[in-house]
Residue, then its C-alpha position, 0 to 999 in steps of 0.5 A: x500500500x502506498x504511504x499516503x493513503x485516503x481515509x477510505x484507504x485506511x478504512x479499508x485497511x483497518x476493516x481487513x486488519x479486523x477482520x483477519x483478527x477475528x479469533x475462535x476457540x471451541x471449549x468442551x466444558x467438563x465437570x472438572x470445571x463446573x460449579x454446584x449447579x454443574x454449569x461452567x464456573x464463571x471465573x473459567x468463562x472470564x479467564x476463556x474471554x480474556x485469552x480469547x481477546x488476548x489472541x484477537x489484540x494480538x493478531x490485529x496489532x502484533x504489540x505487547x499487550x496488558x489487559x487494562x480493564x473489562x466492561x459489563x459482563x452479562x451472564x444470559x445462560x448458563x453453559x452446563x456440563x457436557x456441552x461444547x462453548x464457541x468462544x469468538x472475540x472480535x476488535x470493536x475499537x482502535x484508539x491510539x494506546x488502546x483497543x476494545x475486543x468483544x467476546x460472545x460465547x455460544x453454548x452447543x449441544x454436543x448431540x443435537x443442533x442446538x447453538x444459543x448465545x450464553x454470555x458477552x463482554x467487552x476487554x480493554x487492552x493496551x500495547x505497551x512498550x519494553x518499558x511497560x509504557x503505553x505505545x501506539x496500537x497501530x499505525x498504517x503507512 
């Protein structure tokens, strides 16, 4: 790509970075990892998102990141045990330092066809540099 380019250019190329980011992981959730209701413990669910995220951020921009906060976490099913969970994070927000990944989870029957949305959230992150000091998350040119 040329080093000058339109705000259309970078729109396009900003989309395509996102896009070419998207991360999914497929969890088998074992009774090993349940609470007293036999459904996922909510502690995994987060640690699951966050790495998720972790892996989007780091695909879009190849930085060093640190996970800086996470937004309303909304727990709308719950995921029990012997089921399958599709952990899908993707990029919403570019800022300068920062960046935001949602993350949905789906909830599958291992033995019939049966997928339903469980819980979202939202990650913040931001890239830092060998010093631990904030840096730009991405530039393109």
């Amino acid at each position: 790509m040329p080093l000058t380019q339109t705000p259309t250019q970078f729109s396009e190329a900003m989309s395509l970075r996102i896009e070419q980011s998207e991360a999914r992981v497929i969890k088998a959730v074992f009774p090993s990892i349940t609470n007293h209701h036999n459904t996922l413990f909510g502690g995994e669910a987060l640690a699951w998102m966050d790495e998720t995220a972790f892996i989007a951020a780091t695909r879009f921009c190849r930085k060093t990141l640190v996970t800086v906060s996470s937004d309303r976490i909304d727990f709308n099913k719950a995921i029990p045990a012997g089921s399958l969970a599709e952990i899908i994070a993707r990029v919403i927000h570019v800022g300068n330092t920062s960046i935001k990944v949602e993350v949905n989870i789906f909830v599958e029957d291992m033995y019939q066809d049966l997928r339903e949305h469980a819980i979202r959230g939202v990650f913040t992150f931001v890239a830092v540099d060998d010093d631990r000091k904030p840096t730009t998350v991405w530039t393109q040119g």
